[in-house]
Each structure stands twice: as C-alpha cells, then as structure tokens.
C-alpha positions as CSV (number, residue, x, y, z in Angstrom):
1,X,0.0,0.0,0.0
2,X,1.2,3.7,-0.8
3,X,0.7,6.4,0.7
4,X,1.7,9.8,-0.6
5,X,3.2,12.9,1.4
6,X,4.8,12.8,5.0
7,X,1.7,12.8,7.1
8,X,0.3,9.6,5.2
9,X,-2.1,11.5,3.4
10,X,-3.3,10.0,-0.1
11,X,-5.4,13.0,-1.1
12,X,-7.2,15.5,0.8
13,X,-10.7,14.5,0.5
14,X,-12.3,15.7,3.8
15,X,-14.5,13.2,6.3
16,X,-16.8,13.3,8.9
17,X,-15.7,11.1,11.5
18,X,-18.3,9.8,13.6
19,X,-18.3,8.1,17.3
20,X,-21.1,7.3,19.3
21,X,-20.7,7.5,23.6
22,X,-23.0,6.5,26.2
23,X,-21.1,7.1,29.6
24,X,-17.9,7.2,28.4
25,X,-16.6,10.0,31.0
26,X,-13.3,7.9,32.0
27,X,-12.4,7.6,28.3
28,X,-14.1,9.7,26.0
29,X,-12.1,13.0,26.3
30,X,-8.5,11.5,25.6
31,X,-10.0,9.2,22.8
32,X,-11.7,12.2,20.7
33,X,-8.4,14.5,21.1
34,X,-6.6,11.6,19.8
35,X,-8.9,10.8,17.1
36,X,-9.4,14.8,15.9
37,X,-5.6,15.4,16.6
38,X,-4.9,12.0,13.7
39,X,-6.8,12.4,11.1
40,X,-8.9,16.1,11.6
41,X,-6.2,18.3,11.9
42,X,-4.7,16.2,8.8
43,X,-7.2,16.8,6.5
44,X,-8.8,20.1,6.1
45,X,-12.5,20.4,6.6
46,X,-12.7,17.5,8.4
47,X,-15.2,17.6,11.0
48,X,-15.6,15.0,14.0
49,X,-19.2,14.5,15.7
50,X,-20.1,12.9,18.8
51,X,-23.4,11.6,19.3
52,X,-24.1,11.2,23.0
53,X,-26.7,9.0,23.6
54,X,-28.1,10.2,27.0
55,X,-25.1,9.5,29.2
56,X,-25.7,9.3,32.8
57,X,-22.3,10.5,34.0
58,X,-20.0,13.3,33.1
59,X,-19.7,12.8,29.1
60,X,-22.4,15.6,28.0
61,X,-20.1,18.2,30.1
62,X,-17.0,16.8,29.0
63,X,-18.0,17.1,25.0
64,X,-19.7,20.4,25.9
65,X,-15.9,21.4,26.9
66,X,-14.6,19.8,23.7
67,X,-17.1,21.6,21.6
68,X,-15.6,24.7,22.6
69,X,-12.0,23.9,22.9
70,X,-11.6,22.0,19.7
71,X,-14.4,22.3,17.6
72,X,-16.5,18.9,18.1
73,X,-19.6,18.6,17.3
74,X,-21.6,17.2,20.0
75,X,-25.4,15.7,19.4
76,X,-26.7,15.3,22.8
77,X,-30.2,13.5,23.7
78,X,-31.7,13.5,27.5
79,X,-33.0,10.3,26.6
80,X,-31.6,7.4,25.8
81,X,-32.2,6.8,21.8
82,X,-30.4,3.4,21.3
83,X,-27.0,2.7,19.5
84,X,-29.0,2.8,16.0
85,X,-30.6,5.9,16.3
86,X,-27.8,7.8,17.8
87,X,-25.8,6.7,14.6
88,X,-27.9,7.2,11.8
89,X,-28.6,10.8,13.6
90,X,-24.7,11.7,13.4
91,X,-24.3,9.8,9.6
92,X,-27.4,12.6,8.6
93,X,-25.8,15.1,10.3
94,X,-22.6,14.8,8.3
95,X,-21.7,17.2,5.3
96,X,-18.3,15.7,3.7
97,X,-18.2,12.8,1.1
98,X,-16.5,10.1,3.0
99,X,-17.5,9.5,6.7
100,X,-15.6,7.5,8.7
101,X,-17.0,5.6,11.9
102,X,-14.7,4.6,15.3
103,X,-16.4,2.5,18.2
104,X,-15.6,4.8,21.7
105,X,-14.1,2.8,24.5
106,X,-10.6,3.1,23.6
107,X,-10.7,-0.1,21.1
108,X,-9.2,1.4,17.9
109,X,-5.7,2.6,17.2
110,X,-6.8,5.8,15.4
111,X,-3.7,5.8,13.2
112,X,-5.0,3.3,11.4
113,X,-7.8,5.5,9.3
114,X,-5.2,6.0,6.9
115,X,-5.3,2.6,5.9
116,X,-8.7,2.6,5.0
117,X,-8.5,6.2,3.5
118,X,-5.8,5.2,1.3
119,X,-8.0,2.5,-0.5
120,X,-11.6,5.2,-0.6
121,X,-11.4,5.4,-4.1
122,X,-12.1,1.4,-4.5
123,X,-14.8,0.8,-2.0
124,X,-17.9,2.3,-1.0
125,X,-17.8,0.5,2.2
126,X,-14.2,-0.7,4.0
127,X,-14.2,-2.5,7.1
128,X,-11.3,-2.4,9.8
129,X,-11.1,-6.4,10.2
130,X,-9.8,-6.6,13.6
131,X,-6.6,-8.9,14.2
132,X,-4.6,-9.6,17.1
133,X,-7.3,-9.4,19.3
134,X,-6.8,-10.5,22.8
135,X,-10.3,-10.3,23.9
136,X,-12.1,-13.3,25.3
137,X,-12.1,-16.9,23.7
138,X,-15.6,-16.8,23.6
139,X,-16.3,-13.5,22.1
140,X,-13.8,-14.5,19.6
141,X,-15.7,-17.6,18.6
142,X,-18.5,-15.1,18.5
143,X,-17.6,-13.3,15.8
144,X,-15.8,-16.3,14.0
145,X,-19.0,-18.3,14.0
146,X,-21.6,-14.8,12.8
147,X,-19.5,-14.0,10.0
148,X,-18.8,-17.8,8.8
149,X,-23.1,-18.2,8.7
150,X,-23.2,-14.8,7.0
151,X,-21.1,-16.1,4.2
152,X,-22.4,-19.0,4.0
153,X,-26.1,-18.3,4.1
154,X,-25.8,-15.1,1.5
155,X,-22.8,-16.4,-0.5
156,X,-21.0,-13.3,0.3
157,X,-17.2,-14.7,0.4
158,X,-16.0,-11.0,1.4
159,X,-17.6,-10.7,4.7
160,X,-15.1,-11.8,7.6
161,X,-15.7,-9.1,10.5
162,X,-19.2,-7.7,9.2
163,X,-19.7,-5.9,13.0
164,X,-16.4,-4.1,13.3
165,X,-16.6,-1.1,14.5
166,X,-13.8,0.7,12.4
167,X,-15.3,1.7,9.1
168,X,-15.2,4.2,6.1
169,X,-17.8,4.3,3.7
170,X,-19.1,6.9,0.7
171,X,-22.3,9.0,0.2
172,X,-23.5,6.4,-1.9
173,X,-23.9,4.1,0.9
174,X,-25.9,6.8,2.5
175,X,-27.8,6.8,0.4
176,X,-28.5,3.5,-0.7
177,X,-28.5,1.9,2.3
178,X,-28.6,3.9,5.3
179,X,-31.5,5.8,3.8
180,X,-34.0,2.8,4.5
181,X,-35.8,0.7,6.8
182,X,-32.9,-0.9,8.6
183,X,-34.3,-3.9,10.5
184,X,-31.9,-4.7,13.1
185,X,-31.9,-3.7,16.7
186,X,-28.4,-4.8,17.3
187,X,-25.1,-5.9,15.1
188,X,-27.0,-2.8,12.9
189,X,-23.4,-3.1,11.1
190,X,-23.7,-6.1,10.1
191,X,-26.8,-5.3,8.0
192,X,-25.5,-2.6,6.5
193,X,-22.6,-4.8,5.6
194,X,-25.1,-6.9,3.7
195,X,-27.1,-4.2,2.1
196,X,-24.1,-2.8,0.6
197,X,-23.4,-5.6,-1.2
198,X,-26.8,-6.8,-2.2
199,X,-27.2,-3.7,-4.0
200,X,-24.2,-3.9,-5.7
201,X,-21.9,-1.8,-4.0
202,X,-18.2,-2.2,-3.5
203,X,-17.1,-4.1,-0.2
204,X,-13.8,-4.3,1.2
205,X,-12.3,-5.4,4.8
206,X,-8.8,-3.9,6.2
207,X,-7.1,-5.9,9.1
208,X,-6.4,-3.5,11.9
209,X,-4.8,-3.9,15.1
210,X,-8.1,-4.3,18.2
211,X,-8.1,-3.4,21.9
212,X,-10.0,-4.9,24.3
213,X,-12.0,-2.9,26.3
214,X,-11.6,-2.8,30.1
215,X,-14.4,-3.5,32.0
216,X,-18.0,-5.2,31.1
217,X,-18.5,-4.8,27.5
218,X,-21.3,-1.8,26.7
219,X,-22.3,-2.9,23.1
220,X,-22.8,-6.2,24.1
221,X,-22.6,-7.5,27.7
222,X,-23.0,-11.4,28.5
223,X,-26.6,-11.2,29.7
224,X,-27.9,-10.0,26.3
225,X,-25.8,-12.1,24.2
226,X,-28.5,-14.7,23.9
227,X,-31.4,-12.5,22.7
228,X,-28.9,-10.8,20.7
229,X,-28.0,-14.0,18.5
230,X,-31.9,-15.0,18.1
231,X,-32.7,-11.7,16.7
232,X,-29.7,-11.6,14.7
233,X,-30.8,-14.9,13.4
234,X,-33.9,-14.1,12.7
235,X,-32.8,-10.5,11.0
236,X,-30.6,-12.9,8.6
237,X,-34.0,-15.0,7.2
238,X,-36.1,-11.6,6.7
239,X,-32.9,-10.0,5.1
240,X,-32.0,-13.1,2.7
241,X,-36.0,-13.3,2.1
242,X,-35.7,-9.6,0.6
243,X,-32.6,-10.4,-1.7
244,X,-34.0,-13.3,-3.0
245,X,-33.8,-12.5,-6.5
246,X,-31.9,-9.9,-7.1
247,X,-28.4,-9.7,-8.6
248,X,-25.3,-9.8,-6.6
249,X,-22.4,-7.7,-7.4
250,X,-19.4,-9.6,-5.2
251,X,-16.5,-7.5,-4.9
252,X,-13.6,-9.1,-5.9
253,X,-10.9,-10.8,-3.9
C-alpha cells in the first residue's frame, strides 16, 4: 500500500468522523483529542461528531468542553435513543463525502484511518477487520462463527468481520443503504454490511490492530448475548427473504 506525502495523506478529501458514547466519561475526552488530533487536523475540513446517547455520568459536560475547545460537534439527547438511532442521527448530520466511523471505548488505534483512507477510491464500504485481538475466547468464537453463517447463508465470500466497528464508507452508501428501513436492533453493522453488497456496491475489509475494552463490554454484555443471537438470526431469514432475486455484485478478492 502507498501512501503519498509525509503525514500519510493519499489525497485531501475531507471526512466526517463519527463516534457514538453512552457514559464514556473515564475515556471519552483522551480518545476524541486523539482521534481529531490523527486524522482532523490532517485533512482540512474534516469535521468529528459525537453523538451522545443520553449518558448518565459526566460525558455531555465533557463534549460540551470539547465543543468549545476543539471544535466537536456534540449531538446530545436526555433520553436514551439506542445505539441505531444515535448513529444514523450523526451519519445525517454529516456534510463531507467520505465519513468515517470509530467504536468509543478506547478499542481502535486511530492511526490506522489511513489505511482505510488510502483505498476510498475502490470501495464504497471498507471495514477495519480486527486482528490480534486479545479479547475473550468466547467472544472471539462469537464473531468467527456470525460471520462464517453470514457467508455461508448469502454467499457473500468477502464478509469476515461484518460488526467491526472501524469503518469508512461513501455518500453512496448513504444513500442506498442507510437511507431505509434498517431492520436490526443490534449488530445494525452487520446489515448494512449486507445491504451494501446486495445492492451492488463495493465491499472491502482492512485488518487493523483491536483493543480490548476494560471492563464489562457496553455494546454487548454477556446477559444479552443470547437474545442478541436470536434476533440476529432471525434479521438474517427476513434480510435473505428480501434479496432473493436480485443480482449480486461480489466485490472481488
């Protein structure tokens, strides 16, 4: 891979980079100075919004702060709207051509944007397949096992970490996808993974480097694992149902 100029920069196309906190006080001030100070000082008109989804601790004051000091934009909500609903507010919210989303917690290695910007121009949708991961056994079966039924249920060969959290993706995917009645509840990634490339869009995956959060996972705790996998199951039957016929574009490996 190439990248051009000393700051890794392969073009200047601006992004909106996206994150989405719910009480992320210990972390969340330290991650998005890292994150604006990587790639939103780099690339000029660059914007990075944070949708807050009804914190209960300190996070609304502490993006408040950021807001002034650095420019964030902060979407706040009194009430909590859900992970999909914060996200598809800030994705509307945008204004730039390429937006670019990071899971909070301190999982992602900033830094590592630049691979996926480097490659924009080939993809409408990259992924940041996470590697090295020194999470649990269990959740790493997890994810082995969802994205091995995914491919094998669609027949989509690409798809290896469909849920990642690490992803850069074009206005056509806004439109096109995002734009729609999105039917899951959780893994929302993973559909929009799958919508992409029914509809003939181009899909790519990165490996990037994966940290494991400390603490009780926020985005998926043990308790609601089980529900979780039912509905995601059941999201898979409607989704393929809806495809059924039409023409798949697979991007090439």
């Amino acid at each position: 891979m190439t990248y051009l100029g000393n700051d890794g920069v392969n073009g200047n196309d601006p992004v909106s980079l996206i994150m989405v906190a719910f009480n992320e006080a210990e972390t969340i001030e330290a991650e998005v100075l890292s994150f604006h100070r990587a790639i939103v000082e780099r690339l000029p008109g660059s914007e990075l919004i944070v949708a807050e989804d009804g914190s209960r601790d300190r996070t609304p004051q502490i993006l408040k702060e950021l807001a002034a000091r650095v420019g964030v934009i902060h979407l706040t909500s009194t009430e909590r709207k859900g992970y999909k609903r914060a996200l598809l507010d800030a994705v509307f919210a945008a204004r730039n051509p390429y937006i670019f989303f990071s899971d909070s917690g301190g999982k992602h290695n900033p830094e590592e944007f630049w691979k996926l910007y480097a490659l924009r121009q080939d993809y409408d949708l990259l992924v940041g397949r996470k590697t090295d991961r020194r999470d649990q056994l269990y959740r790493q079966w997890l994810t082995w096992s969802y994205n091995f039924a995914m491919r094998t249920y669609f027949g989509f060969p690409e798809i290896r970490d469909a849920d990642s959290g690490f992803r850069l993706f074009n206005r056509a995917v806004v439109d096109r996808v995002l734009r729609r009645d999105l039917i899951c509840r959780n893994l929302i990634a993973s559909e929009i993974a799958l919508r992409t490339i029914a509809c003939g869009l181009r899909y790519g995956e990165v490996e990037i480097s994966y940290n494991m959060r400390a603490g009780v996972s926020r985005g998926l705790p043990p308790a609601k694992i089980p529900s979780v996998i039912l509905g995601a199951l059941r999201a898979m039957v409607t989704l393929k149902a809806e495809f059924r016929g039409r023409p798949y574009k697979m991007s090439e490996q």
